[in-house]
C-alpha positions in Angstrom: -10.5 -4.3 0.0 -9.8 -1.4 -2.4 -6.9 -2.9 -4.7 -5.1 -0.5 -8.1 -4.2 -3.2 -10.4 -1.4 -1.8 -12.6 -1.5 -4.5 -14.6 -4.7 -3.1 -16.3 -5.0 -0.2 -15.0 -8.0 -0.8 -13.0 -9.3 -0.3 -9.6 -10.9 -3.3 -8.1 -12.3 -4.6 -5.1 -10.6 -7.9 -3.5 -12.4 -10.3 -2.0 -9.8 -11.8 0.1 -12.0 -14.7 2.0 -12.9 -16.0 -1.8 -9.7 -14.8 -3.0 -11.6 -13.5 -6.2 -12.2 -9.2 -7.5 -15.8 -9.0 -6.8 -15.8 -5.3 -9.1 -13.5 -4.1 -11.7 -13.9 -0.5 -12.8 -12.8 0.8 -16.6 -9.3 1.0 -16.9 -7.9 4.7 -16.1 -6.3 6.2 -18.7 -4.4 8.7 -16.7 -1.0 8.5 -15.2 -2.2 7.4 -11.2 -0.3 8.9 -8.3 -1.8 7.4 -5.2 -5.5 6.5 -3.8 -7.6 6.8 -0.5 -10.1 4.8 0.7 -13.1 3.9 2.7 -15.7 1.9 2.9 -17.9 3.0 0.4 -15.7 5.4 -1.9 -12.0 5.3 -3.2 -10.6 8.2 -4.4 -7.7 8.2 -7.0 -5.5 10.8 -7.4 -4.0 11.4 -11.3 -1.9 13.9 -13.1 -5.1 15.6 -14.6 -7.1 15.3 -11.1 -8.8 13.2 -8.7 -11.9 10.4 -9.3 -14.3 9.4 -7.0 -15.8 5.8 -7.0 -18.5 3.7 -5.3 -18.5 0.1 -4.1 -19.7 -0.6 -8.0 -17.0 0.3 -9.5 -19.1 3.8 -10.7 -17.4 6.8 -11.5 -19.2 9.3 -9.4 -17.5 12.5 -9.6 -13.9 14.2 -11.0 -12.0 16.9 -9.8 -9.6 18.9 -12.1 -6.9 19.6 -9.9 -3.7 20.8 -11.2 0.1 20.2 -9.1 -1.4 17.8 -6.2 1.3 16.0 -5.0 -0.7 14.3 -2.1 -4.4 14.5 -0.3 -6.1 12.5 2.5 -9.9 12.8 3.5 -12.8 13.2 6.0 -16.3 13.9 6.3 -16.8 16.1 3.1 -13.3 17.4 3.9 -10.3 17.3 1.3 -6.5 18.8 1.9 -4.2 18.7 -0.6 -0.6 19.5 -1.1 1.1 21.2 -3.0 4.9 21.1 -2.6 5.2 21.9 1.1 1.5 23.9 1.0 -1.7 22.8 2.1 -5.4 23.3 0.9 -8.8 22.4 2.3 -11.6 22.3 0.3 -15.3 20.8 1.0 -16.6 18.2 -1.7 -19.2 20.6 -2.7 -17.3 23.9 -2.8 -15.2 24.8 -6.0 -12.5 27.0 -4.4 -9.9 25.2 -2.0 -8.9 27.4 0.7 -4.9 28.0 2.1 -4.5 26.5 5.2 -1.4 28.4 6.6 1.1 26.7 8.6 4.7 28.3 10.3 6.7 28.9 7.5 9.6 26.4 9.2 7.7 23.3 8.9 8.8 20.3 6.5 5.1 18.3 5.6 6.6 14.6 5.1 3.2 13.2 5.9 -0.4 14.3 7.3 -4.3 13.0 7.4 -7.4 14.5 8.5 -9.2 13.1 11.1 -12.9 15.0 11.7 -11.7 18.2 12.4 -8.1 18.0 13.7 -5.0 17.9 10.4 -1.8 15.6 11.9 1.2 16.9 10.4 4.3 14.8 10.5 8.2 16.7 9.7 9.9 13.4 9.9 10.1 13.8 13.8 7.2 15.5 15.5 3.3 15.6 15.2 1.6 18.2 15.1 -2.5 18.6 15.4 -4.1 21.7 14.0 -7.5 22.5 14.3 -8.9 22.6 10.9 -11.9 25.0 10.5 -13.4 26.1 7.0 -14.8 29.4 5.9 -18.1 29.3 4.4 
């Protein structure tokens, strides 16, 4: 499993069955607000941007993002927010894109599954079809 040790400042992976961290990347010098994970990659989200990593422990890419309060993840699909605003952006594109949402609803939580963006207001889901323009 994909553990942030604040100890050291260092993502590792846990090998629970062993009980021992199998990979230990560089310590991250950057203030770190949350992380997502899967499988393969693990994606940390800091005050200057977000890092992607591999199973190794390899840096792979980093994102300069500026005011992200939160993002989730799936198939080559970011969304971030932004105080109570949304973006979408493809891993390969530079531009994020607006996703616009009624002006009335309070984001407390979301994730991206495929295509489809649950938002949660702290009493209701709602599903929005998320589609990117090229």
């Amino acid at each position: 499993i994909w553990i942030f040790n604040t100890d050291n400042l260092q993502l590792e992976i846990y090998n629970f069955q062993n009980s021992t961290t199998e990979i230990a990347t560089q310590p991250i010098d950057d203030s770190v607000k949350m992380f997502f994970n899967n499988y393969n990659f693990c994606w940390i989200l800091t005050e200057k941007g977000l890092l992607q990593y591999n199973v190794y422990g390899s840096l792979l890419n980093s994102y300069a993002l500026e005011n992200v309060d939160d993002f989730t993840y799936s198939n080559n699909t970011f969304v971030f927010r932004k105080g109570q605003e949304l973006f979408a952006q493809q891993t390969a594109a530079d531009k994020s894109q607006l996703i616009v949402l009624p002006n009335e609803l309070v984001i407390k939580d979301f994730s991206l599954t495929n295509e489809t963006l649950y938002i949660y207001d702290g009493k209701n889901i709602y599903t929005y079809s998320l589609t990117l323009k090229n």
